[in-house]
C-alpha positions as a Markdown table, in Angstrom:
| # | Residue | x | y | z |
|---|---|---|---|---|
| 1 | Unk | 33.6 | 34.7 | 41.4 |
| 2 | Unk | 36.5 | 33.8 | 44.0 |
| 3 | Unk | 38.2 | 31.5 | 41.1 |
| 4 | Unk | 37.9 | 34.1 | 38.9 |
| 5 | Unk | 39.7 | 36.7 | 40.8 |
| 6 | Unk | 42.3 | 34.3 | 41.7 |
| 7 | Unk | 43.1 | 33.3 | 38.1 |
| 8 | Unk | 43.3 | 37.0 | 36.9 |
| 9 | Unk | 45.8 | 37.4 | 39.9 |
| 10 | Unk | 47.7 | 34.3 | 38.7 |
| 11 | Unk | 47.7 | 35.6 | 35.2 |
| 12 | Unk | 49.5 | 39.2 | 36.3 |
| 13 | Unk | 52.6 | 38.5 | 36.5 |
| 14 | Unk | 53.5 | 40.5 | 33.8 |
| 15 | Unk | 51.9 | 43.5 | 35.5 |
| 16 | Unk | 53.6 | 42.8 | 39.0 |
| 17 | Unk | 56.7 | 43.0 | 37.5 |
| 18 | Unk | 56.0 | 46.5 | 35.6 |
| 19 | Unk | 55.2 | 48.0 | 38.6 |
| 20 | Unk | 57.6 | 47.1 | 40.7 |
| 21 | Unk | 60.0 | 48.3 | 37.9 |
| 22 | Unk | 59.3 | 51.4 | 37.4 |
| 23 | Unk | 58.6 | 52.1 | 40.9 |
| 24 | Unk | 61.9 | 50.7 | 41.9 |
| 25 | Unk | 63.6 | 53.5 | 39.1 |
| 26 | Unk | 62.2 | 56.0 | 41.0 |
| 27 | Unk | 63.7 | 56.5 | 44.4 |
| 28 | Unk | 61.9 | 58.0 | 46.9 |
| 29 | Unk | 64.0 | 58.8 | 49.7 |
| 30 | Unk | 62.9 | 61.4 | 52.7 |
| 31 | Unk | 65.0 | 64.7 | 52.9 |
| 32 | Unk | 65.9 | 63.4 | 56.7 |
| 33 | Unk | 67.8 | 60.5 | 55.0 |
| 34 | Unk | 69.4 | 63.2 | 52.0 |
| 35 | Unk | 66.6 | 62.1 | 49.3 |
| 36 | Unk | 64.2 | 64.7 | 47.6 |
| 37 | Unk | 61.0 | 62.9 | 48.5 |
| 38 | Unk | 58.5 | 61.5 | 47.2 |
| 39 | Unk | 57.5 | 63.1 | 44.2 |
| 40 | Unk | 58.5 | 61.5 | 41.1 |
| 41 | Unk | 57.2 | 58.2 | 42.4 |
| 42 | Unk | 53.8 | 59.3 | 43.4 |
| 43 | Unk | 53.3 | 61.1 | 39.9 |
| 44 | Unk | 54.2 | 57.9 | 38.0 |
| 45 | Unk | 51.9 | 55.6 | 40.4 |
| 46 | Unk | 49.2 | 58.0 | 40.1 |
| 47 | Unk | 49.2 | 58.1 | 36.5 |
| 48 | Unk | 50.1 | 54.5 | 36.3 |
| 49 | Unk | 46.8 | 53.7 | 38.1 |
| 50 | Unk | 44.7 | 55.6 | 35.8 |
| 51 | Unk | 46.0 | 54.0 | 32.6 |
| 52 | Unk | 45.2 | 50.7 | 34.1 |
| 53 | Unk | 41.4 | 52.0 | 35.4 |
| 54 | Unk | 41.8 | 53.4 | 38.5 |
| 55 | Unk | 40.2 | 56.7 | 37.9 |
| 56 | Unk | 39.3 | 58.4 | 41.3 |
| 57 | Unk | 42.2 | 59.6 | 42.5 |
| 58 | Unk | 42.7 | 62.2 | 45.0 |
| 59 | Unk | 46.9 | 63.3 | 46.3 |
| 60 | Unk | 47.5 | 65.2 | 49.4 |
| 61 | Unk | 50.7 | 67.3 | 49.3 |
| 62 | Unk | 52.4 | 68.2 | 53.2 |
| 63 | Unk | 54.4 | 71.1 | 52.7 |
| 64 | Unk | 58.0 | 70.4 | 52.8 |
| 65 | Unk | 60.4 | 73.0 | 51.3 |
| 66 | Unk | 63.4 | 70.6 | 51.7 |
| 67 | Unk | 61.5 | 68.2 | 49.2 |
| 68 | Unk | 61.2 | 68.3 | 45.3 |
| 69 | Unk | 58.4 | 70.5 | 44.5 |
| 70 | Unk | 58.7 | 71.9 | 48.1 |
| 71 | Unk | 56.1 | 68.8 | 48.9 |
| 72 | Unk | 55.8 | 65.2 | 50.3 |
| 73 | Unk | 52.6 | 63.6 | 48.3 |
| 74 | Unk | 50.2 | 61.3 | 49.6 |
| 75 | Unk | 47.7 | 59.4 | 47.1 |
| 76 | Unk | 44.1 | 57.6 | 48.0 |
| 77 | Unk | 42.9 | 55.6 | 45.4 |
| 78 | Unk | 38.9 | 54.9 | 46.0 |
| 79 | Unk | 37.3 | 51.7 | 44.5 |
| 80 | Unk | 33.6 | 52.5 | 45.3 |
| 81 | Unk | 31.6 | 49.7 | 46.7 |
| 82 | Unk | 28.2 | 48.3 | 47.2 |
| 83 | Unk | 28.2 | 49.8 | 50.5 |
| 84 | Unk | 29.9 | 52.7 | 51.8 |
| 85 | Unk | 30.3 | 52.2 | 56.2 |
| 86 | Unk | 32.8 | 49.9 | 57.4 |
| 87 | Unk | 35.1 | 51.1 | 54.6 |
| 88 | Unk | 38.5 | 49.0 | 53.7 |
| 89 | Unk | 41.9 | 50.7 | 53.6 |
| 90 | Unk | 44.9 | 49.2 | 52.6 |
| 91 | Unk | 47.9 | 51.4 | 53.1 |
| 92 | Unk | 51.4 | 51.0 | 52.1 |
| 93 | Unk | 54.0 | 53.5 | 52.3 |
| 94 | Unk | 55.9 | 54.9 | 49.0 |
| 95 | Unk | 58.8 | 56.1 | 51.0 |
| 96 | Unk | 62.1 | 53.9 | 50.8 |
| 97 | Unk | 65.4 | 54.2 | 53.0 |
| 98 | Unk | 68.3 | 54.8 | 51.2 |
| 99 | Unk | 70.8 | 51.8 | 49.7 |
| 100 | Unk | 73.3 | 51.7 | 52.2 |
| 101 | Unk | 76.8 | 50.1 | 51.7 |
| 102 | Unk | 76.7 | 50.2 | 48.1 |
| 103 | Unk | 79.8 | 47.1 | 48.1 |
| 104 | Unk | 77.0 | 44.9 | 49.7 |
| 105 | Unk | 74.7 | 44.8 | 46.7 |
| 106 | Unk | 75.2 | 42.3 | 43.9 |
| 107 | Unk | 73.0 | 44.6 | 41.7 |
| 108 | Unk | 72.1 | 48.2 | 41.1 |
| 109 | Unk | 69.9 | 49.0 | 44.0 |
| 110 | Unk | 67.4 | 50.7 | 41.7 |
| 111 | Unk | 67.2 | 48.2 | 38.9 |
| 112 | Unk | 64.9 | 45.6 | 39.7 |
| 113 | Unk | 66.2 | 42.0 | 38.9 |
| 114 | Unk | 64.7 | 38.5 | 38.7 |
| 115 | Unk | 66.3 | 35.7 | 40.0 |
| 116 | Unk | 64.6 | 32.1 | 40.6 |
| 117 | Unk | 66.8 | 29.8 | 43.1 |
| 118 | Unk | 64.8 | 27.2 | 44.1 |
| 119 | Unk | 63.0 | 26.8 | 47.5 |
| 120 | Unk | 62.4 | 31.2 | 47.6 |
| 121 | Unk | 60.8 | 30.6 | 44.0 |
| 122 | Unk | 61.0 | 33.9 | 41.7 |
| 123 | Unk | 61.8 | 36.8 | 43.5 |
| 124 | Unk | 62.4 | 40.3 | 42.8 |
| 125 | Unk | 66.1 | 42.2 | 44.3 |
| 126 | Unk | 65.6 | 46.2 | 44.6 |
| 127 | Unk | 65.4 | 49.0 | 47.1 |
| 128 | Unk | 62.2 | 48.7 | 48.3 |
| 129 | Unk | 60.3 | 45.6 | 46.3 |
| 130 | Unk | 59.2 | 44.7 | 49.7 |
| 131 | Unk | 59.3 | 47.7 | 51.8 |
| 132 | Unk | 56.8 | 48.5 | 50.8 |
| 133 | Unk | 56.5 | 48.1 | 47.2 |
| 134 | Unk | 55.0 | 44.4 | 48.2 |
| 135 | Unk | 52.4 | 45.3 | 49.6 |
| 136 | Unk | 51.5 | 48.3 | 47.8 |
| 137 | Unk | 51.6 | 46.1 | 44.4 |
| 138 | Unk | 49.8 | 43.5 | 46.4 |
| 139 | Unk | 46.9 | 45.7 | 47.1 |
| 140 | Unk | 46.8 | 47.2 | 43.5 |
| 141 | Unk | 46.4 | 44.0 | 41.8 |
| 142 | Unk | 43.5 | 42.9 | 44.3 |
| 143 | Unk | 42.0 | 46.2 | 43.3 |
| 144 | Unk | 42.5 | 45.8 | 39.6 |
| 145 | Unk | 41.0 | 42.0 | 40.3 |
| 146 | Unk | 37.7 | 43.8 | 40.8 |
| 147 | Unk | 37.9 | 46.8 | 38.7 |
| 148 | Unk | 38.9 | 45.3 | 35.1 |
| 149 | Unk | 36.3 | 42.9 | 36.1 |
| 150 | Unk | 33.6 | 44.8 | 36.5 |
| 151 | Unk | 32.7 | 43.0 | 40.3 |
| 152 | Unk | 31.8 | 45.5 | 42.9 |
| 153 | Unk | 33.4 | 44.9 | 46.1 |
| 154 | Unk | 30.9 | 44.7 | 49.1 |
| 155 | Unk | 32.3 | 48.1 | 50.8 |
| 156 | Unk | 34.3 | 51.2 | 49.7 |
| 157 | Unk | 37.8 | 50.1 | 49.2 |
| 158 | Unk | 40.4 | 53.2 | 49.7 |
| 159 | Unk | 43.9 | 52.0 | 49.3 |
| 160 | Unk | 46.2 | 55.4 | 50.4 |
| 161 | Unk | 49.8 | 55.3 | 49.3 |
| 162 | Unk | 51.2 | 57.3 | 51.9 |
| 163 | Unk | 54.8 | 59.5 | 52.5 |
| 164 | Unk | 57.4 | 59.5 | 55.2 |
| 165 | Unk | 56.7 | 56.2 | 56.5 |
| 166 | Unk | 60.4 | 55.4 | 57.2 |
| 167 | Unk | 61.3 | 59.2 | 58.8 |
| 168 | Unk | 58.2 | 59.1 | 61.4 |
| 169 | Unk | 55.3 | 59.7 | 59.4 |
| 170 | Unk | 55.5 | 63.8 | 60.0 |
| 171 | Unk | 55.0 | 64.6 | 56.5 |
| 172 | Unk | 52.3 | 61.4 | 56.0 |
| 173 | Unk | 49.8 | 59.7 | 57.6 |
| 174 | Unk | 50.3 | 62.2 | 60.8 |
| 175 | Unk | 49.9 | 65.1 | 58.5 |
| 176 | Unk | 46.6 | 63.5 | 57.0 |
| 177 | Unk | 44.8 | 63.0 | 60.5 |
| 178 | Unk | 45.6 | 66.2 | 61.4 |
| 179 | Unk | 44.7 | 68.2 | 58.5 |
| 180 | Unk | 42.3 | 66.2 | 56.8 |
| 181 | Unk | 40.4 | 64.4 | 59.1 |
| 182 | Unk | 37.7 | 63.7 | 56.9 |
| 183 | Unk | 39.3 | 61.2 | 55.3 |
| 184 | Unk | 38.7 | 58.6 | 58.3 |
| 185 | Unk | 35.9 | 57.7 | 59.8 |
| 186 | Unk | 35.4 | 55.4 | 63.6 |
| 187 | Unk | 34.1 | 52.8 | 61.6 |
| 188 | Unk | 36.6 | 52.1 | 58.6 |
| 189 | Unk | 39.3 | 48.9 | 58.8 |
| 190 | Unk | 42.6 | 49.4 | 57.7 |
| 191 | Unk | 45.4 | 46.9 | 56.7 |
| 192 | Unk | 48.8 | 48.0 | 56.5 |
| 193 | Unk | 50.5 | 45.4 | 54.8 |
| 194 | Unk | 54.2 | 46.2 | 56.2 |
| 195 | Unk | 55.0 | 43.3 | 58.8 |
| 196 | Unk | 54.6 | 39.8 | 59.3 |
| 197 | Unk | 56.1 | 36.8 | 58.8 |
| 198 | Unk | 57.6 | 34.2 | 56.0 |
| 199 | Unk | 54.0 | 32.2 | 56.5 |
| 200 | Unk | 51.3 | 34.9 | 56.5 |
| 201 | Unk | 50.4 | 33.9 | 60.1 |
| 202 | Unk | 51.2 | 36.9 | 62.8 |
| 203 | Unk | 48.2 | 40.1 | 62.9 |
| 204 | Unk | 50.0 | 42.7 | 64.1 |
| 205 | Unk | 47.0 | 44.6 | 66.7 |
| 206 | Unk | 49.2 | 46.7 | 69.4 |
| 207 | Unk | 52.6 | 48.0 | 69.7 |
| 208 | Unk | 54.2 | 49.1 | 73.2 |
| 209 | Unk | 54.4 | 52.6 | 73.9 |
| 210 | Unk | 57.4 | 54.4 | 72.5 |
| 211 | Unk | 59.9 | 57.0 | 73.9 |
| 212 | Unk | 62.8 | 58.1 | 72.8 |
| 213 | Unk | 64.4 | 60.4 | 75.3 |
| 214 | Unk | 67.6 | 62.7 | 75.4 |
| 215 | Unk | 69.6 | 63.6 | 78.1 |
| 216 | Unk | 71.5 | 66.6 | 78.9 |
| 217 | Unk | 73.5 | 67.1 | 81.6 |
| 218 | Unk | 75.4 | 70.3 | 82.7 |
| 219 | Unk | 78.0 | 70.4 | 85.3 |
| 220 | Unk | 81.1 | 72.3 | 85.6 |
| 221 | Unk | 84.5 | 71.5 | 83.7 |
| 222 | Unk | 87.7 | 71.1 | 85.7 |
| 223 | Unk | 90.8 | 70.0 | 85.3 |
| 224 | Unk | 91.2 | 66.1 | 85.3 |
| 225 | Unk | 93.0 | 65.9 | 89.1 |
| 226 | Unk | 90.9 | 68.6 | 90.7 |
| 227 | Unk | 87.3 | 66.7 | 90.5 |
| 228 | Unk | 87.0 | 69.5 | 93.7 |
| 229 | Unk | 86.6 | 72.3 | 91.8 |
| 230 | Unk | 84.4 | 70.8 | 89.0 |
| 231 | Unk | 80.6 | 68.8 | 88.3 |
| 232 | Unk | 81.4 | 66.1 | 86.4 |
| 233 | Unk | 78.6 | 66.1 | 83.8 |
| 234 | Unk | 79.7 | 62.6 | 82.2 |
| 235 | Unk | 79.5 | 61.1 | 86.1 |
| 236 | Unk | 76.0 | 62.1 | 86.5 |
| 237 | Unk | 74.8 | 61.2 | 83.3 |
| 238 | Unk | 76.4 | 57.7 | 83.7 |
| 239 | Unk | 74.6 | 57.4 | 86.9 |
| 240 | Unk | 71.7 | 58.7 | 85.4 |
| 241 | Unk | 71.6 | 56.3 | 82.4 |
| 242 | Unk | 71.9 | 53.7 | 85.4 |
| 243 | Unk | 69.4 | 54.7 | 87.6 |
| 244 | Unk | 67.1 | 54.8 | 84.7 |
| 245 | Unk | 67.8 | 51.4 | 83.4 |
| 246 | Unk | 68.0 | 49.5 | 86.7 |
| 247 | Unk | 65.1 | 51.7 | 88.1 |
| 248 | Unk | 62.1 | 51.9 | 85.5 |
| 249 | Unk | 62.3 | 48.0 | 84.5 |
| 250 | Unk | 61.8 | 47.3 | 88.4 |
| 251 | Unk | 58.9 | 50.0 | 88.6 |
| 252 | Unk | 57.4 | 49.0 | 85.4 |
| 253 | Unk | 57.9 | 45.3 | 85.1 |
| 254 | Unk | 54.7 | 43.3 | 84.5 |
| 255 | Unk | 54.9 | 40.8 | 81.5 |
| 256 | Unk | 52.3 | 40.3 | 78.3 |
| 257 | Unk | 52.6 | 37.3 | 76.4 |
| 258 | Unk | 51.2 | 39.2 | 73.4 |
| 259 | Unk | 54.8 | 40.9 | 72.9 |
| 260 | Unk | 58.0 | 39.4 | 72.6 |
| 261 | Unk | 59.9 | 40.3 | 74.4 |
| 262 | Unk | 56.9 | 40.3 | 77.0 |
| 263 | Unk | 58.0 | 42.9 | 79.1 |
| 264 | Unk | 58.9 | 46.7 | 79.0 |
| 265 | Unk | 62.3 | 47.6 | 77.4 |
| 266 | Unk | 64.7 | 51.0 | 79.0 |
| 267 | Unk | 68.0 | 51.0 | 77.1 |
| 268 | Unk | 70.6 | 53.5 | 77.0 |
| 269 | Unk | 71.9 | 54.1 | 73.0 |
| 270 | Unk | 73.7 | 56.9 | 71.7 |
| 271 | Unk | 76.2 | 58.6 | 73.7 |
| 272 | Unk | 77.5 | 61.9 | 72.5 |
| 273 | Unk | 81.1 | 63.3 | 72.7 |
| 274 | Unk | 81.9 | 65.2 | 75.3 |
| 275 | Unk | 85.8 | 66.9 | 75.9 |
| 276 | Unk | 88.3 | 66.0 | 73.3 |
| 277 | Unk | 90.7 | 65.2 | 76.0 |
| 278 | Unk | 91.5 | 62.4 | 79.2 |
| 279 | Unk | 92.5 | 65.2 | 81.4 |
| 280 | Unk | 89.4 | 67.5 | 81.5 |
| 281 | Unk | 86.0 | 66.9 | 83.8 |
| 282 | Unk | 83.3 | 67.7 | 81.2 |
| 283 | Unk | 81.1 | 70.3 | 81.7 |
| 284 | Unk | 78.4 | 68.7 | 79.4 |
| 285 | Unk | 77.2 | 65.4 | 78.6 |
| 286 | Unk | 74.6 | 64.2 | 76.5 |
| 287 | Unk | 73.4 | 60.5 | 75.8 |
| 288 | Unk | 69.9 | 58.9 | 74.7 |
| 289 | Unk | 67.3 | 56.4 | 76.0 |
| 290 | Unk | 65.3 | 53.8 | 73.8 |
| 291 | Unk | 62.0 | 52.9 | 75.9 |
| 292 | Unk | 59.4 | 50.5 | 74.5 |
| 293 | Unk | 57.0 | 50.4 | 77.3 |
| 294 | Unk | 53.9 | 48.0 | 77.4 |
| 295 | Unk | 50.7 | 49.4 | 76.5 |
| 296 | Unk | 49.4 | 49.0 | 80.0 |
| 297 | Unk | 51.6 | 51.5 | 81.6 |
| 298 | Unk | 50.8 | 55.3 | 80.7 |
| 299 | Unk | 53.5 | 57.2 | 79.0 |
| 300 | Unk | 53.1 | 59.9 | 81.6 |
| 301 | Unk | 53.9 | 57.8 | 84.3 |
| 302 | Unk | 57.5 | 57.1 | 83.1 |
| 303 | Unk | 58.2 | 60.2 | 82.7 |
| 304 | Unk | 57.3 | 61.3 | 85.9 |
| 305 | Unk | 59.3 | 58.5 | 87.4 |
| 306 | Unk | 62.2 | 59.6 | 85.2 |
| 307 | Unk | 61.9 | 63.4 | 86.4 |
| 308 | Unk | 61.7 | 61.9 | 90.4 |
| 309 | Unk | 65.6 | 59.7 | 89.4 |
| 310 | Unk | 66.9 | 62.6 | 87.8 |
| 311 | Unk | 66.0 | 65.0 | 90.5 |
| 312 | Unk | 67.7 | 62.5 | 92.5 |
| 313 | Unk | 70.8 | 62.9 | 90.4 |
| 314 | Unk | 70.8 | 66.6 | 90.2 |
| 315 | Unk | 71.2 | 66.8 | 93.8 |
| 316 | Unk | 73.8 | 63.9 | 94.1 |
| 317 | Unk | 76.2 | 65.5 | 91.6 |
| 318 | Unk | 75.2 | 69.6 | 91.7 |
| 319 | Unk | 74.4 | 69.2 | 88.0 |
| 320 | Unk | 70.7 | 70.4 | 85.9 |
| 321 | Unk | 69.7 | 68.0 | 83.7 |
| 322 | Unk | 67.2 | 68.5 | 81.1 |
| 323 | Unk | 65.1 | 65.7 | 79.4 |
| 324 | Unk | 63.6 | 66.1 | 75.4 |
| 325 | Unk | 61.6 | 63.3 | 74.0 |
| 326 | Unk | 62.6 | 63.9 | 70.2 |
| 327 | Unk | 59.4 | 60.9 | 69.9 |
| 328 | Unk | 57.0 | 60.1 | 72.4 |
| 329 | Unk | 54.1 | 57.8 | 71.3 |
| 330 | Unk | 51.3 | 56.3 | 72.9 |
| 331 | Unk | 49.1 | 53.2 | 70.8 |
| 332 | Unk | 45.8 | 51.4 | 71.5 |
| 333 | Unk | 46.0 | 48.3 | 70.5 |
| 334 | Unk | 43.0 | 46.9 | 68.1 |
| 335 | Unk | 41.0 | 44.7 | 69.6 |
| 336 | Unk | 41.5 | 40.6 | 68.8 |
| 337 | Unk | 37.2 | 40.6 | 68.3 |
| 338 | Unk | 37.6 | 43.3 | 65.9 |
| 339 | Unk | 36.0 | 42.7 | 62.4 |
| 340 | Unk | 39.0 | 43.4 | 60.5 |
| 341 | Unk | 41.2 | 40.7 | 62.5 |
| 342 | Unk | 38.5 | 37.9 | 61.9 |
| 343 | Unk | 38.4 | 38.5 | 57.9 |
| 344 | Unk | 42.1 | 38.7 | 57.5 |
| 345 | Unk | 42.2 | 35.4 | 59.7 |
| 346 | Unk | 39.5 | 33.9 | 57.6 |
| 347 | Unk | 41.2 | 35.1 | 54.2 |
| 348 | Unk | 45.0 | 34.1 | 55.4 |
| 349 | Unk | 43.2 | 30.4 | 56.4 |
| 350 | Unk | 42.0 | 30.4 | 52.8 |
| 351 | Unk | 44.4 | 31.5 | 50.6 |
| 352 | Unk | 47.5 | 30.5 | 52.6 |
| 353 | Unk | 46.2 | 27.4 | 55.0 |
| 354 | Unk | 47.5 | 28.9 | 57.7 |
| 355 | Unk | 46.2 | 29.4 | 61.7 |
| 356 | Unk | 47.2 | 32.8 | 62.6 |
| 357 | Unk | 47.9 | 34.6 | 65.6 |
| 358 | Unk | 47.4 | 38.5 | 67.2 |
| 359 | Unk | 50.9 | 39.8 | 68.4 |
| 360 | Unk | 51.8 | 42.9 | 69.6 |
| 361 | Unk | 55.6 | 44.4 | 68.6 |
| 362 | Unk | 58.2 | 46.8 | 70.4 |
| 363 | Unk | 58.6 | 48.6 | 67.1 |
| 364 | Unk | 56.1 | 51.7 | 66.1 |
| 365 | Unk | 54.2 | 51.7 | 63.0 |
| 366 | Unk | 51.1 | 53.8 | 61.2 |
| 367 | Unk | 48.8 | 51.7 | 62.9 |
| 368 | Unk | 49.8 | 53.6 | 66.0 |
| 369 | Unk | 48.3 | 56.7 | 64.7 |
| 370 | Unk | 45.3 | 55.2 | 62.8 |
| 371 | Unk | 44.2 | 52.9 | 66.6 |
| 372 | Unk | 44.5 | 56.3 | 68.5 |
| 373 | Unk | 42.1 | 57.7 | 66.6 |
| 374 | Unk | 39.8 | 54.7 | 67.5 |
| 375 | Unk | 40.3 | 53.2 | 64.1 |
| 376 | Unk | 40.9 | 49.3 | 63.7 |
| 377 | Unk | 44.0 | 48.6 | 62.2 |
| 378 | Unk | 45.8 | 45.7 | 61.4 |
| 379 | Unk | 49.6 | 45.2 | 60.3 |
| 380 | Unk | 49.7 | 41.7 | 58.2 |
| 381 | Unk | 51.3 | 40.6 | 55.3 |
| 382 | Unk | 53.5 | 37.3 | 54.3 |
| 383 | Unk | 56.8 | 38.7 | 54.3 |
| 384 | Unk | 60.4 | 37.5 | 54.2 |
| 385 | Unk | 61.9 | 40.4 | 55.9 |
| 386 | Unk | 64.8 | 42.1 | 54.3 |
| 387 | Unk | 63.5 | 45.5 | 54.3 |
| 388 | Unk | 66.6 | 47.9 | 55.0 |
| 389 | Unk | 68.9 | 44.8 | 53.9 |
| 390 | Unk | 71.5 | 44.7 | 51.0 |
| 391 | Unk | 70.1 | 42.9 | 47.9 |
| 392 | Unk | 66.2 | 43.6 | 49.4 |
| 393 | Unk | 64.0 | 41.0 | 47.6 |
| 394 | Unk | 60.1 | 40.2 | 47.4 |
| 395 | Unk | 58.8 | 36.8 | 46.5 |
| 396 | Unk | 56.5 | 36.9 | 43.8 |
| 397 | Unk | 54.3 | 33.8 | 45.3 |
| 398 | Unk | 54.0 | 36.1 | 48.4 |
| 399 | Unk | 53.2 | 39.3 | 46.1 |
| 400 | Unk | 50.2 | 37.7 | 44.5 |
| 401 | Unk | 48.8 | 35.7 | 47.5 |
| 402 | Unk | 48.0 | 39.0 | 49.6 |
| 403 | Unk | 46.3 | 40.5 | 46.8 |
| 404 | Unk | 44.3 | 37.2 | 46.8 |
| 405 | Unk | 43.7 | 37.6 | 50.6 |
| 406 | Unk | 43.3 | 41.2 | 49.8 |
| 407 | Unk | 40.7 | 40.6 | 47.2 |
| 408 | Unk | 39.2 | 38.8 | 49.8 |
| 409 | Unk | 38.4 | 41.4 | 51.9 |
| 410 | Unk | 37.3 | 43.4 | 49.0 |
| 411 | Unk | 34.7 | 41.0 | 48.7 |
């Protein structure tokens, strides 16, 4: 059975291609980012699907009035199984980011082209062939494996095709938890095939915490040589930023060799302008905090150590400072004797020879969502990682050896 699901793989090329063609023609690019969504792209897919066999179908539309059709589609596709606990997802995303410097491209970001230079074999260039049109093609050939076929896969297979991946997931998989939690259940696995590496060897099972903070700082403006009759707002915030740094990686410095880097991150980003001018004390001052904070440390904590150094601030400098956490995420991380990290280690061994490995990441994805709802999830794929690069490319060797691994599972 294996061989022959391998060789109908091999043999759908043809296929691969299609879809990631007319996929690619079809931007779908978040109204944060100046796109209409997601719209066009889901209709084709979900149409696509059933002319190929995939008949039960089911789309979820978040209301978004900034968004064509004043929605942002999700779509489930359900292979039924021999069994229906201890269900398989696979979920991909069919949200892209926009192009980007359009000078950097060699090709027309939305015209998928095929190029073959030796030791990458035949890839495919395009916005999105691997973010996350990889993975999404990967896990509709493993399904279409089965399905044209006519083998039953040993569970319920639901592959989800999800929105708003790349803009915070407001509009997708958060939406679907929250307003159609029926869809999941404590016992279902879930791959997300959106991260790994160019050998197919790192399980993504836990991401640190995530915070992104903003900082406000009011003082008083003055004139540039009478500090004496003014609050400088930029002085305090400086201090601030700091403070913050200097003080929350000692507070909150253990190390976890599951991450890399293995300990908790604080770093000031943005900074915001202020007065126009040298000569004038600004009243206001604004700048921004990225925090990826180990698993281990409660996201509650930190921010009651950041109130205790800003109140500490505030009295330095005579200034209010108000904090806003524009995202604030807390993950549990799948465990590394879950089910669902054992079979894709066994599949990845098979189909790629490799040994692989549970690694945790600074970066947030779905998975964060699906593990708080007690859910094993899993983030794995063989990937060469150019998503959000000019010229974006998948390899076609890596397209069709995680719908073997995917198939797999399936079985």
């Amino acid at each position: 059975m294996k061989d022959k699901i391998f060789k109908f793989i091999d043999n759908s090329v043809p296929l691969l291609v299609e879809l990631e063609t007319e996929l690619c023609k079809r931007p779908a690019i978040s109204p944060d980012a100046g796109g209409e969504g997601e719209l066009d792209k889901c209709v084709f897919l979900e149409g696509w699907l059933k002319a190929h066999g995939i008949a039960q179908l089911e789309r979820y539309d978040a209301p978004d009035s900034r968004a064509k059709g004043g929605v942002r589609p999700s779509l489930v596709a359900t292979i039924p199984g021999k069994a229906d606990t201890k269900r398989l997802w696979i979920m991909s995303h069919i949200d892209v980011v926009p192009p980007g410097e359009a000078s950097l491209w060699k090709s027309d970001p939305w015209q998928v082209i095929q190029k073959d230079d030796g030791p990458l074999g035949r890839r495919l260039i395009g916005r999105g062939v691997e973010d996350n049109q990889q993975g999404l093609t990967s896990s509709v050939l493993a399904a279409l494996s089965l399905v044209k076929q006519g083998i039953l896969p040993s569970r319920t297979v639901k592959l989800l095709f999800a929105a708003d991946e790349e803009n915070g997931s407001a509009y997708g998989i958060a939406w679907l938890i929250k307003n159609h939690p029926e869809l999941f259940r404590r016992d279902d696995m879930v791959l997300i095939p959106d991260g790994g590496d160019s050998e197919g060897a790192s399980i993504e099972i836990a991401e640190k915490n995530l915070v992104w903070a903003r900082f406000v700082t009011h003082g008083l403006q003055a004139h540039g040589s009478r500090p004496d009759q003014g609050a400088n707002a930029h002085l305090a915030g400086a201090d601030l930023a700091v403070r913050l740094y200097y003080g929350l990686s000692e507070k909150f410095s253990d190390h976890d060799p599951l991450f890399e880097p293995d300990y908790s991150t604080f770093q000031p980003t943005k900074k915001e302008a202020n007065v126009p001018n040298i000569n004038t004390i600004p009243g206001e001052d604004v700048f921004c905090m990225d925090m990826r904070i180990l698993p281990r440390y409660p996201v509650k904590t930190v921010l009651a150590e950041i109130d205790r150094i800003k109140a500490e601030v505030e009295a330095r400098y005579k200034v209010t400072i108000t904090c806003t956490t524009p995202q604030c995420m807390e993950s549990k991380p799948t465990s590394v004797d879950a089910p669902l990290i054992k079979l894709i280690s066994q599949s990845a061994a098979e189909v790629y020879g490799v040994k692989t490995k549970p690694i945790g990441i600074g970066g947030g994805t779905v998975g964060a969502y699906l593990r708080n709802e007690g859910i094993d999830s899993a983030v794995w794929c063989r990937i060469n990682d150019t998503a959000h690069q000019p010229n974006e490319y998948a390899i076609i060797g890596n397209i069709l050896g995680d719908a073997k691994v995917m198939a797999l599972l399936m079985l």
